[in-house]
N, C-alpha and C positions, 0 to 999 in steps of 0.2 A: 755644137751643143754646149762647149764648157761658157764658165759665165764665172763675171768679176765682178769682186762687188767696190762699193767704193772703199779707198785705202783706210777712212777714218770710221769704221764701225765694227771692224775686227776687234773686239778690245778686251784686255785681261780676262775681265769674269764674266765677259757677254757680250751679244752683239748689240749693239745699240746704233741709231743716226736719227737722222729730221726724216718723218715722212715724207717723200716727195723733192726732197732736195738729195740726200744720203741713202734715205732707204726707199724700197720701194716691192710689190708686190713679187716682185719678179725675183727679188733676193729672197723673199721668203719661200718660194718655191723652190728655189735653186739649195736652199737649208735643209730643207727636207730631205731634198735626194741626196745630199751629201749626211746631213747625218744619219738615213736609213743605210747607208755601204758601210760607216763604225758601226752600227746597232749589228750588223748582220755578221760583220768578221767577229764581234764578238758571241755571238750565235743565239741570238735574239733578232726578231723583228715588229714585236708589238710595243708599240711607242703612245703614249697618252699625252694628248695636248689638251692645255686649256688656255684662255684667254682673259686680259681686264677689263675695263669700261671705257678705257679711251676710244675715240669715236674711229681710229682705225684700225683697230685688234679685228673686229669682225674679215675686215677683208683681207688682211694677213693671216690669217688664223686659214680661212680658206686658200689662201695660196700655199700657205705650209703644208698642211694635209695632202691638197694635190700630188706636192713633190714627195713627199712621205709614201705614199701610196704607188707613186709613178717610179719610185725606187726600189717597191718592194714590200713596205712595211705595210702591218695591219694597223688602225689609229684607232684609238677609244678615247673620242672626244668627248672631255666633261663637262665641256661648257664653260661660263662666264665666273669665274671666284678672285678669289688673291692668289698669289702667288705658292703660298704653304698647301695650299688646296693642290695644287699641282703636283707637290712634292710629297703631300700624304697618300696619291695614287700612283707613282713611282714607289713608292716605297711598301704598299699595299697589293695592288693591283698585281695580278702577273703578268707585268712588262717588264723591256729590256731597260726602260729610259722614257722620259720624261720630254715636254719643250714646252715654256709658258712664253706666249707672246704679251711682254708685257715693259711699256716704258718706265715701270717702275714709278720714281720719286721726281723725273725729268718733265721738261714743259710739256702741254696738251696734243702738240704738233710732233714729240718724236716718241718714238716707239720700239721696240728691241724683241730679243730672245736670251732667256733663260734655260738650260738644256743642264738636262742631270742625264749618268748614260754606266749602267750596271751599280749602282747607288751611289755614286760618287758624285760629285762636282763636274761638270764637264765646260774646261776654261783652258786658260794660258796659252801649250802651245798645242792644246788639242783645237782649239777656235784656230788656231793659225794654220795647222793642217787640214780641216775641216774647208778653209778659202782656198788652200791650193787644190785640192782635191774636185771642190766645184767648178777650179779653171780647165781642169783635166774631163769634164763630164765627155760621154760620147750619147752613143744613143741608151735608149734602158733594153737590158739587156734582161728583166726579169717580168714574170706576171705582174698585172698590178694589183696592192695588195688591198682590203677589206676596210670599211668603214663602219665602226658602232658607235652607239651614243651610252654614257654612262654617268648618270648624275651621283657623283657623291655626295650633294650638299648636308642630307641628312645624317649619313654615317661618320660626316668629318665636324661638322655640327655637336653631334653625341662625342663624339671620342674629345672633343677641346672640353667640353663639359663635364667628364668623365673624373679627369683628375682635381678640378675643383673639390678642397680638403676644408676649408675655412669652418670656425663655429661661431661666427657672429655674420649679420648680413653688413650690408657696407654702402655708403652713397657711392655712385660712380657717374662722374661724367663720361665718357666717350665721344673720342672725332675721330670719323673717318676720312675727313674730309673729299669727299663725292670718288671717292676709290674705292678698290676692287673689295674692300672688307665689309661693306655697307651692309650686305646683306644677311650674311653671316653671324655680325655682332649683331643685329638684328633679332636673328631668331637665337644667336646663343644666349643672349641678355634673360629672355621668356625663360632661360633655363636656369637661374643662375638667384639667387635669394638676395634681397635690398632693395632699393630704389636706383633705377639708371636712367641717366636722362643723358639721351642719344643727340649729335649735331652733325650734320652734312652726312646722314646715312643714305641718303639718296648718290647710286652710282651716276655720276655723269662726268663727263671726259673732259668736258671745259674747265671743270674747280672751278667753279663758279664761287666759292667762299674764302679758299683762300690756294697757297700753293701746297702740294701734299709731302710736306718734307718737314716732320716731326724733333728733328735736329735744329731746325733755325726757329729761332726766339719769336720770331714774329709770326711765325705761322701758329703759335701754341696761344697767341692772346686769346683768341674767342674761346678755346679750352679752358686758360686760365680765369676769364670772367663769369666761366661756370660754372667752374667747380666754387668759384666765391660767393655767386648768387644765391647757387641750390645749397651752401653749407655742406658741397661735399668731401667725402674723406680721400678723396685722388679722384685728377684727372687722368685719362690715357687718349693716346693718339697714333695715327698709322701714316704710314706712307701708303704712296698710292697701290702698290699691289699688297702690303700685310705685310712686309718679310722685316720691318723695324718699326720699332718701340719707343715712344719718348711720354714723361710720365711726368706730370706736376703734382705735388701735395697741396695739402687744405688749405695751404697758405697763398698758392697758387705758382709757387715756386719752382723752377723746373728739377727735377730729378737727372741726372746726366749718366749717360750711357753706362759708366764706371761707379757711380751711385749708387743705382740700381742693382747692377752685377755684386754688391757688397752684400746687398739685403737678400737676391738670390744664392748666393753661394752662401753666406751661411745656414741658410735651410737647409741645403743641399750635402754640406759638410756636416750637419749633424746626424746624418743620416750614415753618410760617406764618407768616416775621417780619413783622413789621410789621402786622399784623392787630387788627384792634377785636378787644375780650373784655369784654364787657357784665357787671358786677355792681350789686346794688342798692345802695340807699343806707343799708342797716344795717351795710354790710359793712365792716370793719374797713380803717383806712389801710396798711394789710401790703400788702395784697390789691393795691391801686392801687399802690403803690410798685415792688410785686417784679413785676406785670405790665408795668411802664416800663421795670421791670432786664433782663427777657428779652425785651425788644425787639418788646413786644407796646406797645396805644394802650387803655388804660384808660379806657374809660367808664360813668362813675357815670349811675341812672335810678333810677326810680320802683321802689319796692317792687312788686311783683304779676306773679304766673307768667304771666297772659295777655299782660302785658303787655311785660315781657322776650322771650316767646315772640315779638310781633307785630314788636318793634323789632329781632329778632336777623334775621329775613325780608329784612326790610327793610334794614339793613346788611351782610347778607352776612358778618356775624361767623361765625367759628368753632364759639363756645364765649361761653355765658352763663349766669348762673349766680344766682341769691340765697346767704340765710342759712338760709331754713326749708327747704332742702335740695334744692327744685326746681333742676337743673341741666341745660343745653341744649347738646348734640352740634350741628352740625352739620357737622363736618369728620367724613367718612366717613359719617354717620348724618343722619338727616332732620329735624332742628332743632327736635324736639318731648323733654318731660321724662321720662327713662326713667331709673330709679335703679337698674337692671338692668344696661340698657346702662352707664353711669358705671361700675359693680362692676366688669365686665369688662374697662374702658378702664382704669381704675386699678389692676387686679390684671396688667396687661400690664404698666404702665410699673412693678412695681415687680419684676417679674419679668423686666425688662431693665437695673434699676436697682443701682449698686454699694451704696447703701447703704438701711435699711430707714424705712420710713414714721417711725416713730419719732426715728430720726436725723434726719430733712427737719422734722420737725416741730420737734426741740431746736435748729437750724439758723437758725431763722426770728427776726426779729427779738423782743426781749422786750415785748409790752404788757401793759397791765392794764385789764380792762374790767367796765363793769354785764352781765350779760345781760341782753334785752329786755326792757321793764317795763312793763306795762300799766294804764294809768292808768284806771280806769272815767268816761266821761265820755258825757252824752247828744248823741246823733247830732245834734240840733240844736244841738245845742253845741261839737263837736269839733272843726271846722273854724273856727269862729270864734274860738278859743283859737288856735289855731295863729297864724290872722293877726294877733291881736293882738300876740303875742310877734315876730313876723315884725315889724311897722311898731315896734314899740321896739326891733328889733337894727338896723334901716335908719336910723334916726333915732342911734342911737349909733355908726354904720358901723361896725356889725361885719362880718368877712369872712364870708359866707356860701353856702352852695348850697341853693337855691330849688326845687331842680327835683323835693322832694316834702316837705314840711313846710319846715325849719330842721335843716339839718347847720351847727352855727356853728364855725369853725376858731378856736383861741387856742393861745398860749404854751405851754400845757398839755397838748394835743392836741385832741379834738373831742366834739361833744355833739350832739345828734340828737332834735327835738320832730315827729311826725308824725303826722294824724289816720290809724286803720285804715280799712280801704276795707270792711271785711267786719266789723266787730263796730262798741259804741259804748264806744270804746277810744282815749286818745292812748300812743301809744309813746315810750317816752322811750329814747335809749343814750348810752352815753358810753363813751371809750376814750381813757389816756393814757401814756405811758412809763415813771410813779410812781405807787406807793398813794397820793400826798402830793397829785400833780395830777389823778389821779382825784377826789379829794375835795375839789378845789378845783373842777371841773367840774361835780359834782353841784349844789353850793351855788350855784351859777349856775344849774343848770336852774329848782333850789327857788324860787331867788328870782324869777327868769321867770315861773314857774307862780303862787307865791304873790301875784303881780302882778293875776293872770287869776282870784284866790280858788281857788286847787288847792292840792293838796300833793305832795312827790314819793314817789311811791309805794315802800317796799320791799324792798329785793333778795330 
């Protein structure tokens, strides 16, 4: 009875692989009955799944439930939404825990699991015990448990609309691009005062329009040429299950993960001085500086959604936030990543706001930066470059922050070496006040890397 899955889908903050090549039916079965044995040690067994639009959520979705059931648990399937829809009945619902079958922001052909389990995050090295534990299955050894159906759409519908505060209406574009939020912005837009003019609301699995990854430049053009067309006052856009954010102004410009987090957290801090505001450690020195300016306590952390998610709990922060768009409410809202919720927090403050996204944006201080650059490096090797470079900046005392690769500070401004936790990838960034020390900062990565036999990859 025990079952293995393939070696590369076990991964940090979720399971993920190719349909049919990595993943397959049988692993989704085989999830269930290992996560209903943690739901149960921790003395719960009512588990809520929901599913996205990719063309093979339906039959995983059904294969999870089997094994959920065949392990013991009761499931209260809510059906087809984003990903935050899942996490509003975990956190609602009286369940133990949560499982959204959903590929996320990845191509049309792979597909994963998202799993939250007693309100927490459920990743690292619980996903890793969670596979040996399904190598250990024997037979089931419990009744099998209960099946209901429970549509939230309307009550999470209302509750996103709920906190919408604005006193002007507002143009808004939106893309969903043929992902899980299609329907949703849909009917929340009916609720919502201005003019919105919706594109790719229609869920379909293929993204037929374009790829649903709101972080790359090129997937926001059709957003940005409509918010220019329609003369609106911001565009927003989603990945494919809702759980990130990426936002253009009137100019059609894009707003960047750390951009954003500035315009939210000072709302947030007006309300909440003095309050922690968690961003990772890609994010731009703006971000740390203007959240000390409004009288917020900036702390820099680890790259990784679960992991921000875990430590915002746990600090009682507000508001936390990365670059790749994951960003976390918890003043008024339940401390989980909802790109939905954010839209509507954001379209409040700029609809109480004397001046437009665009102006806040020209406003901000001037940098100049790499975007992300990913270096291809093998997984037994990634980490070990890091520390390498890590004991020659200690030994040359450079000023540093350790607390996830090498953010090294200079004269210049700063530069950024860190292995990814989810690909076999080093991340390199940099950001300076000049093209001049931009490019004096890069030559310092190169020569780090070129140190470790690397090169620096690109723009």
């Amino acid at each position: 009875m025990g079952h293995r899955f393939h070696p590369t889908i076990l991964r940090e903050y979720d399971i993920r692989g190719i349909v049919g090549q990595t993943l397959f039916a049988a692993d989704a079965h085989a999830i269930g009955r290992a996560f209903t044995a943690f739901a149960l040690a921790e003395g719960g067994r009512r588990i809520a799944v929901g599913y996205d639009g990719r063309l093979t959520s339906p039959e995983l979705e059904a294969a999870l439930v089997d094994g959920l059931t065949e392990g013991g648990a009761d499931v209260v399937r809510i059906g087809r939404g984003p990903t935050p829809m899942l996490y509003f009945a975990a956190a609602t619902l009286e369940v133990a825990g949560g499982i959204m079958v959903t590929g996320s922001h990845n191509p049309p052909d792979h597909n994963g699991f998202k799993m939250v389990l007693g309100g927490k995050a459920f990743f690292g090295d619980a996903i890793q015990k969670l596979g040996k534990a399904a190598a250990e299955f024997g037979a089931p050894d419990r009744p099998r448990g209960n099946v209901t159906e429970q549509s939230l759409f309307d009550v999470y519908v209302e509750r996103l609309a709920r906190d919408y505060d604005g006193r002007r209406p507002l143009t808004v574009a939106w893309d969903c691009g043929n992902g899980a939020t299609g329907e949703v912005v849909t009917a929340l837009t009916k609720n919502l005062p201005g003019r919105h003019f919706l594109l790719n609301e229609i869920i379909d699995g293929t993204f037929p329009a374009h790829h649903p990854d709101p972080t790359v430049p090129e997937n926001l053009v059709q957003l940005q040429e409509a918010v220019r067309g329609n003369r609106c006052d911001l565009g927003i856009g989603f990945d494919g299950d809702g759980d990130r954010i990426g936002v253009v102004d009137a100019q059609g410009r894009i707003f960047w993960g750390d951009q954003l987090m500035i315009v939210l957290a000072r709302d947030v801090l007006a309300s909440r001085p003095g309050s922690p505001i968690l961003a990772d450690v890609k994010a731009s020195q703006v971000l740390f500086d203007e959240i000390a300016r409004a009288g917020g306590k900036p702390v820099m952390m680890e790259t990784g959604h679960s992991l921000i998610k875990a430590r915002l709990a746990q600090t009682g922060a507000p508001l936390a936030g990365e670059m790749s768009g994951h960003i976390f409410f918890a003043d008024r809202y339940y401390g989980f990543d909802d790109a939905i919720y954010v839209a509507v927090r954001l379209l409040g403050i700029l609809g109480r706001a004397d001046e437009s996204l665009a102006a806040m944006r020209d406003k901000l201080p001037a940098v100049v930066n790499t975007p992300e650059l990913g270096l291809e490096c093998d997984d037994t090797r990634k980490f070990a470059v890091v520390e390498e470079v890590r004991d020659r900046l200690r030994r040359s005392g450079a000023e540093m922050n350790e607390i996830d690769g090498v953010r090294v500070n200079t004269p210049d401004g700063w530069w950024l070496l860190r292995a990814s936790n989810t690909q076999a990838v080093l991340v390199v960034r940099a950001e300076s006040s000049s093209p001049e020390g931009l490019e004096r900062l890069k030559q310092r990565v190169a020569a780090e890397l070129a140190s470790s036999s690397l090169s620096l990859p690109a723009e």
